[in-house]
N, C-alpha and C positions, 0 to 999 in steps of 0.2 A: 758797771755791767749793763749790756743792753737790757730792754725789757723783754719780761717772757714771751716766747711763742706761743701760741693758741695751741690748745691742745689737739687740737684737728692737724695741725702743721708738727706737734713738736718730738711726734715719737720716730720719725723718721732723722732725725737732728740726734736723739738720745740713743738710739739703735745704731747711728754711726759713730756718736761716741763714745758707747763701751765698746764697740767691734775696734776702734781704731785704735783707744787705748791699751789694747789685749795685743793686736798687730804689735802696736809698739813697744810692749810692755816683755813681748814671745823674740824681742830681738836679741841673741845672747852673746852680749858683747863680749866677754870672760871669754867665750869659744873660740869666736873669731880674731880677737886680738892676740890668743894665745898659738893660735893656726898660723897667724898672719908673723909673729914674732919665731915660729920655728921649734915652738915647745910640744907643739904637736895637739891629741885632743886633752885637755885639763882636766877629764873627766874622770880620765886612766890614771890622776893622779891624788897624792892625797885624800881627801873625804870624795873626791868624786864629783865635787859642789862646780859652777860655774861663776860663782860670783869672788869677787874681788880677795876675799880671804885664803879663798885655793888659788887664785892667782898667785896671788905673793907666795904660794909656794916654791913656784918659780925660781923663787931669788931675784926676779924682777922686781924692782920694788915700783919703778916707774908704771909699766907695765898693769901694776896692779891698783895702783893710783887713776890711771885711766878710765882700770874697767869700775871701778867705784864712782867715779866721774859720770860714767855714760851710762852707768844703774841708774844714778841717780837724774839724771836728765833725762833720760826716759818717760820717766814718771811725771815726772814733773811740767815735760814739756807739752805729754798726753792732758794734763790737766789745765794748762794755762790756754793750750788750742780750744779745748772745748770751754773754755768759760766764756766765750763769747759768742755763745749760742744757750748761756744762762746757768743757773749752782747747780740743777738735777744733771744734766750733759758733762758741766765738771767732776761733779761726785760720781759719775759712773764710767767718765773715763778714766778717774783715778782707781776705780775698782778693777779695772777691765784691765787697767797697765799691771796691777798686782798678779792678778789671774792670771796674764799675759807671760810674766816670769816666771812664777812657781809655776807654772802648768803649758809649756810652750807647745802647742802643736805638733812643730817641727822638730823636737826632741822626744816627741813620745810622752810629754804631759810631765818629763823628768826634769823641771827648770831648777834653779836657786830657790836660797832660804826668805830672800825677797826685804831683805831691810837696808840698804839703799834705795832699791825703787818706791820702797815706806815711808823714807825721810824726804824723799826728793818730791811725792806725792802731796805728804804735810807741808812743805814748806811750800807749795805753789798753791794748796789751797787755803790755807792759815799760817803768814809765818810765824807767829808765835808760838803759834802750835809745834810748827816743825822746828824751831829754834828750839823750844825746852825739851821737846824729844832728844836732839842732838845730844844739848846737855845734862839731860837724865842720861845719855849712852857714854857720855866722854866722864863723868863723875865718875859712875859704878864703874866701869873700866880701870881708872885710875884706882879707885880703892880697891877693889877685889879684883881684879885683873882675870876677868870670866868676857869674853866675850860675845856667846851668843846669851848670859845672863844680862847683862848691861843692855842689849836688844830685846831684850823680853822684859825686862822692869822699863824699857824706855817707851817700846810702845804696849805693853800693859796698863800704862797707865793715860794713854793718848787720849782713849774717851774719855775720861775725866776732865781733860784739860781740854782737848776740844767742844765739852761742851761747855765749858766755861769760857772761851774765848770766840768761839764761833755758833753755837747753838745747838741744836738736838742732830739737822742734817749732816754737819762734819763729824758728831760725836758715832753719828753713825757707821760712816766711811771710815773711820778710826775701831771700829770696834771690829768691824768688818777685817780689815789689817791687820790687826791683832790675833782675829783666829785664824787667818791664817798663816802666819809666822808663826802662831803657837805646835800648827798641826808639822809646817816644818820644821820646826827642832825640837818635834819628838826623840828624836836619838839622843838630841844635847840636854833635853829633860831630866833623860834618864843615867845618861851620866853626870849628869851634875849634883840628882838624889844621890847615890854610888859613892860622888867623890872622886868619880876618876876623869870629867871633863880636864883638860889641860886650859891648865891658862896660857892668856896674853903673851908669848915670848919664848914660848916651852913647844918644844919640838914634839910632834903630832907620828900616831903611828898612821900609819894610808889605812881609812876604814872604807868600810861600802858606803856606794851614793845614796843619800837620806831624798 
């Protein structure tokens, strides 16, 4: 990693890189791949969500593999740009790509539940970190077949493991991701207390966008 900028020079480097990771974070690929494929907006459909999982509503399965793809490079790419311009420009483009999805501008602040661009985030600033996210998310899946629960125990426990693997600043940027995925699947919280979140495989009734 280059060496730091002088503080005189570096808030202008860290200003463009939360602004740029937000840009690229507010790009909703879910939207336009689903515009672009004929299905029309994704929004109108199932949960309403723009991310990879109401894609696959679709019945695309490709389709939806993509836009998990391009979640995740998002994030990811936003952070690996700014790290060399040093870890505070990383860490806040990685925030800014979060912010950027759940909260897109250009959708009226109504983005995704943001865990792809969470993993893809982790994994370009610590891969271990985003590696045992992954499989904290592919375990719990497999055993209890929840999946926005498998994504809440996966990056729930991020800062822990980011601060063990990369130090207090990642464990930050981790805790950070955390609440906000926590705040987007409020609805999935609450039906999961209930009991009546639908697992893994189990056909979903179309609820309102969270």
């Amino acid at each position: 990693m280059p060496d730091p900028i002088s503080w005189e020079l570096s808030w202008p480097y860290l200003l463009s890189a939360a602004l740029g990771g937000y840009l690229l974070g507010s790009i909703p690929f879910g939207l336009v791949l689903s515009r672009l494929a004929g299905y029309g907006d994704i929004r109108k459909i199932g949960s309403g969500n723009i991310g990879a999982t109401n894609v696959l509503r679709t019945g695309n399965k490709l389709l939806a593999a993509l836009t998990l793809i391009l979640d995740s490079g998002k994030g990811a790419f936003a952070v690996l740009i700014a790290q060399q311009f040093g870890s505070d420009a990383a860490v806040l483009a990685g925030a800014g790509s979060m912010l950027g999805h759940t909260f897109p501008i250009w959708l009226g602040f109504k983005g995704g539940k943001g865990v792809a661009t969470a993993l893809g985030v982790l994994l370009a600033i610590s891969w271990p970190v985003g590696l045992i996210a992954c499989a904290t998310w592919l375990l719990v899946a497999a055993v209890l077949r929840y999946s926005s629960l498998s994504a809440l125990v996966a990056l729930g426990i991020s800062p822990a493991i980011g601060w063990y693997f990369a130090g207090p600043q990642v464990a930050q940027l981790c805790a950070f991701i955390a609440v906000l995925v926590f705040i987007r699947h409020h609805a999935n919280i609450r039906r999961l207390l209930r009991g009546e979140e639908p697992k893994i495989g189990s056909k979903k009734k179309a609820e309102p966008a969270t």
